[in-house]
N, C-alpha and C positions, 0 to 999 in steps of 0.2 A: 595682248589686244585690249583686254577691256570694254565689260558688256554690264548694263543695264540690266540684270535677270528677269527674266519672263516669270520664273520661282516664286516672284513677289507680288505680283497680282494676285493670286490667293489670299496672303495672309491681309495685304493693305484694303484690299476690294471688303474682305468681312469687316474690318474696322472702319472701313468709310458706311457699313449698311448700320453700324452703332450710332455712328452721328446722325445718321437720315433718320432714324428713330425716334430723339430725342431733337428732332425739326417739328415736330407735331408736338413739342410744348411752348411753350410762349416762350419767343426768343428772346426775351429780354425777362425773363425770369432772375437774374441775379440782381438786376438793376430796379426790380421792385420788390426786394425785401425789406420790411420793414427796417430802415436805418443807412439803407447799403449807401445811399449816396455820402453817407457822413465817411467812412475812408476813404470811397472816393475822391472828393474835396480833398481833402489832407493829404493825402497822396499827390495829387497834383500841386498843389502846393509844397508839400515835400520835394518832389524831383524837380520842381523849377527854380530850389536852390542848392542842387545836389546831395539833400541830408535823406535820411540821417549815414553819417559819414564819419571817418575821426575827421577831428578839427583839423583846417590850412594850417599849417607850420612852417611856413617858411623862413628861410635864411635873410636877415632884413638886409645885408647886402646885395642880394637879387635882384632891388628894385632899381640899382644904379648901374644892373650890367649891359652892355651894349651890344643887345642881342641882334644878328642879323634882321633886316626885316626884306621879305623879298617882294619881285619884281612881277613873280607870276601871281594869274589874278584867281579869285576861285575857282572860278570854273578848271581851269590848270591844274591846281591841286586837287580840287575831288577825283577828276578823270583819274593822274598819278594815283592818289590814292587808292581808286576802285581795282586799277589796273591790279596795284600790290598787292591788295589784299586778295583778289582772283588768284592769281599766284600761290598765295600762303594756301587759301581755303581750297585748292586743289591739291596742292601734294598733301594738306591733314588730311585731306578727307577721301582722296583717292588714289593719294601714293603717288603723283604723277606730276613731275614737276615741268612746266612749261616752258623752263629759262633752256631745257636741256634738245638739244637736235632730235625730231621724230614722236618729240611724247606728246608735241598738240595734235598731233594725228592720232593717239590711241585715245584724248578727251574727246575730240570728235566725237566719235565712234560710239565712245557711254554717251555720249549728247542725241547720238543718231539712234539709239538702245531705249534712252528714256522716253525720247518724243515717240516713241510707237506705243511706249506702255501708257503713256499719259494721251494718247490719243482715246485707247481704248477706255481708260478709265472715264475721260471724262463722257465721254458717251453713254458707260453704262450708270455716271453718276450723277443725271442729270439733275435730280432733286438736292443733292448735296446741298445741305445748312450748317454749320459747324457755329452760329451766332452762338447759340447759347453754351456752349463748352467755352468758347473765348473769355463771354460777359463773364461767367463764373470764373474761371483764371484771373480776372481782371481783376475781378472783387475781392476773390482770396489773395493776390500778392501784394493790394493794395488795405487788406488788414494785417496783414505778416508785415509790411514796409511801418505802418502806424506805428506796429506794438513794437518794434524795433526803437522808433523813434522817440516813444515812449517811457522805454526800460533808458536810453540817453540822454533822456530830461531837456530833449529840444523845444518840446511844447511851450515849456515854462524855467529856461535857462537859468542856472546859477547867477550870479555875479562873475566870477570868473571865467565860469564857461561863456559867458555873452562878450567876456573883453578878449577871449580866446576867436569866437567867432566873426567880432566885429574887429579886432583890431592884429589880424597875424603877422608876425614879426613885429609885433609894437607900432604896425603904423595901418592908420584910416584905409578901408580897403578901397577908398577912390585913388590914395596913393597906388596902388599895384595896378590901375586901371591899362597905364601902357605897355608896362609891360605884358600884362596879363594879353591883351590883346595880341603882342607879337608872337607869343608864346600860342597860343591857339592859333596864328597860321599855319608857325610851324611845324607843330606836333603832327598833322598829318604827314607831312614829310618824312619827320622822323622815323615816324612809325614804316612807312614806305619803305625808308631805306633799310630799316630792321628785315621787313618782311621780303626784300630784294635779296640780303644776307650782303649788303654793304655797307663795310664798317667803317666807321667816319673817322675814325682814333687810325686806322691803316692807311685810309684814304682819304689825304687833305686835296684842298686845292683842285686844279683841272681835274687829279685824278677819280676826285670822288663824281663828278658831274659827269666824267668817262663811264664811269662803272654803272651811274644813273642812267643814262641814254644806251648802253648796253642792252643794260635789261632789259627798258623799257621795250626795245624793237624791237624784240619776237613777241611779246604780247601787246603790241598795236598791230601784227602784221596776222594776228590770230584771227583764224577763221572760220566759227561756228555756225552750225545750222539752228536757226532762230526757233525758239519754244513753241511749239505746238498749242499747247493750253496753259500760255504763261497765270492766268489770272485761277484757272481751277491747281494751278499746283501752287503759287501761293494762299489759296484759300487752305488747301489739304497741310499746307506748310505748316501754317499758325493755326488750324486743331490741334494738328500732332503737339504743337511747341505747346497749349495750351495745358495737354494732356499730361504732356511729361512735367509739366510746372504744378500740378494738383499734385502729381504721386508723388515727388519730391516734398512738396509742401504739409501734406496730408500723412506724410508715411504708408502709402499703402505697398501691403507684400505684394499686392496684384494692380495689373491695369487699370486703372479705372474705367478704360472700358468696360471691363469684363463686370465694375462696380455699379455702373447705371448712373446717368445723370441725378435723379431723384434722390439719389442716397448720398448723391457731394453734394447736392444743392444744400440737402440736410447739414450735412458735416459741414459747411462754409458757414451755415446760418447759424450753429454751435460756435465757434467762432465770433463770431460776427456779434452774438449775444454775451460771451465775455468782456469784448473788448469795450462797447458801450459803457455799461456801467466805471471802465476805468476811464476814459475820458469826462463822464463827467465827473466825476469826483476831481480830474485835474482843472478842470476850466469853470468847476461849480456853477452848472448849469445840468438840467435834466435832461438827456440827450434819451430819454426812451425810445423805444424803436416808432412808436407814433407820433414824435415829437421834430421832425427833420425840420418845423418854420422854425426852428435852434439853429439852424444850421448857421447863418448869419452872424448869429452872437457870438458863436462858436469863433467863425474866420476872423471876427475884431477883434478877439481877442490873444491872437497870433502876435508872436515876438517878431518885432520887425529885423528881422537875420538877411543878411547877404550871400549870395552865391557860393559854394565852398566848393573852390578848383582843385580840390583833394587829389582828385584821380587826375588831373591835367597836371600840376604846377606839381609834379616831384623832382627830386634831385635828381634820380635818372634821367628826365626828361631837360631839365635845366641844362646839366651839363652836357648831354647831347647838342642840344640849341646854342651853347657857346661853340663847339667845336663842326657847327656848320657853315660857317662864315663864306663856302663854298655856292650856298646856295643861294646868296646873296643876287648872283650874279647870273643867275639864271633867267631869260627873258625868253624863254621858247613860248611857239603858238603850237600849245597843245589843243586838238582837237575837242570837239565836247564829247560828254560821256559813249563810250564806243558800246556797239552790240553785242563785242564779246562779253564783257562784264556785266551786261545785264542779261546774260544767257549763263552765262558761268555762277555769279553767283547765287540766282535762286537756285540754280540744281546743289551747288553744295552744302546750301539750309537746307532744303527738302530730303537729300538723303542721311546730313547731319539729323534732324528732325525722326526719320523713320527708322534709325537707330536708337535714338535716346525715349522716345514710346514706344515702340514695338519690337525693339532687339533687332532690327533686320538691316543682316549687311544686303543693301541693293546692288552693287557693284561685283560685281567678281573678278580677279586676274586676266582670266579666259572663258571663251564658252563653256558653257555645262554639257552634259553629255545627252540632256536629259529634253529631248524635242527643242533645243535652242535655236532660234531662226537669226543669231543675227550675221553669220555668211551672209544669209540674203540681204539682210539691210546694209551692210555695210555696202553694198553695190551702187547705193544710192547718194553715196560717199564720193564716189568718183570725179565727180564735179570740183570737189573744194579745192 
């Protein structure tokens, strides 16, 4: 059947009364520590050219392959895309696969399980602030991303590493610009038909676009009951995720809830006080922590690097895209984004999330034995 447990409103309700605690300090406490905006900056400018990363590598006959380029328009591929990936992040995350006869009637069901327990919470979570848990995450992944960046000499590139980054496969990265572009329609595709479990190397031709419109039509014809407190369970979503990215980050043996915001603000700002003195020493500029009108001097003196499609433009991904030539010829009027998949997948962040902070499987098999009311909700079920 498959139920939402009622079990985990205890443990989640005490760890949301941590974050309402730590609302009564200044929510932007991370954002005005002396210096914070300086990995900030660099951080964003880090990820808007996907470093630090290893360098593009590509095969320099890539840039002459004649990759299909299709017919559907964005919007087409996000939906496919959202669709598959609802899919994928349902059977990880709750064993329950949707391609199969009778199992989107047991998502339902955790769907019908959750909106009761997020009803309640959000009522009794009225004050809920999780700003300042976030801003600190932000600030700490964004000095861990720096010092990364750092220790791989992006700041201030070799010689070779900058003919490595500016010129992969021997040629000017405006050369790879078309390709590059086809390749990024594709890849959502790709990826889709991975997460569909349709293999393109099995399935040429009509049959792979057979196998694609398969799938697709039990998850366009899915039918969920729409989220209750969509916007308090994405906030609850990204504390958690903020949470589990400290204790990851931080090494801590315990929660940090259970550590206090005051004492990661502390441990960020140790951090944050290392890393300072090592950028200035690379940009030979006094970057003290009172010194952020630096900042400036700091960003002109940034290597002018391009985009590194590292995680997009691999071989796997290459040769999948030669062998879709199928999808060429695809011209469907796909719908825009449906409500199944924007019901389905914040529930399976959120109880991805309340596993990887607080250990808690929210989902279980079947009812518990243990005052389980959802017999009764599922009555409410009857409808779909």
């Amino acid at each position: 059947m498959g139920c939402f447990c009622h079990a985990t409103l205890g443990p989640l309700t005490q760890a949301l009364s941590q974050f309402t605690l730590a609302a009564n300090l200044q929510t932007d406490v991370a954002a005005n520590l002396p210096g914070a905006a300086i990995p900030l900056r660099l951080a964003a400018w880090l990820s808007a050219r996907g470093l630090p990363s290893p360098p593009w590598q590509p095969d320099p006959a890539w840039a002459n392959l004649p990759l299909p380029k299709l017919q559907l328009n964005m919007q087409a591929v996000t939906t496919i895309s959202a669709l598959a990936q609802m899919r994928a992040q349902v059977l990880a995350q709750f064993g329950i696969d949707l391609l199969l006869p009778g199992q989107a009637r047991a998502f339902a069901r955790i769907m019908a399980t959750l909106n009761a327990r997020l009803s309640m919470l959000a009522s009794a979570q009225a004050n809920f602030n999780p700003l300042a848990w976030i801003q600190l995450a932000k600030l700490n992944s964004a000095i861990d991303q720096v010092q990364l960046a750092l220790q791989a000499g992006v700041f201030a590139p070799t010689d070779q590493l900058m003919l490595v980054l500016t010129l992969p496969g021997g040629l000017p990265m405006p050369s790879w610009q078309s390709f590059l572009a086809k390749l990024q329609m594709l890849a959502p595709m790709i990826a889709a038909l991975a997460q569909l479990n349709i293999n393109l190397a099995e399935n040429a031709g009509q049959s792979a676009t057979a196998a694609l419109s398969g799938a697709l039509r039990p998850l366009v014809q899915l039918k969920l009951p729409p989220l209750v407190a969509p916007q308090f369970m994405a906030s609850v979503t990204a504390a958690l995720s903020a949470v589990a990215q400290l204790q990851a980050s931080l090494g801590l043996p315990m929660s940090p809830l259970s550590v206090g915001l005051p004492v990661l603000v502390v441990r960020v700002q140790e951090k944050l006080a290392l890393l300072l003195p090592a950028l200035s020493a690379q940009f030979g500029i006094n970057l003290g922590p009172g010194l952020g009108s630096l900042l400036g001097d700091m960003l002109a003196l940034l290597p002018n690097l391009p985009v590194q499609p590292t995680t997009l433009a691999t071989s796997a991904v290459v040769q999948a895209a030669m062998r879709a030539q199928a999808l060429a010829s695809l011209d469907w009027q796909v719908p825009a984004m449906l409500p199944s998949s924007q019901t389905a997948l914040p529930a399976c962040a959120f109880a991805a999330q309340l596993s990887a902070a607080l250990g808690i499987t929210a989902v279980l098999p079947s009812p518990c034995a243990s005052g389980c009311d959802a017999g009764n909700l599922m009555h409410a079920l009857e409808t779909l």
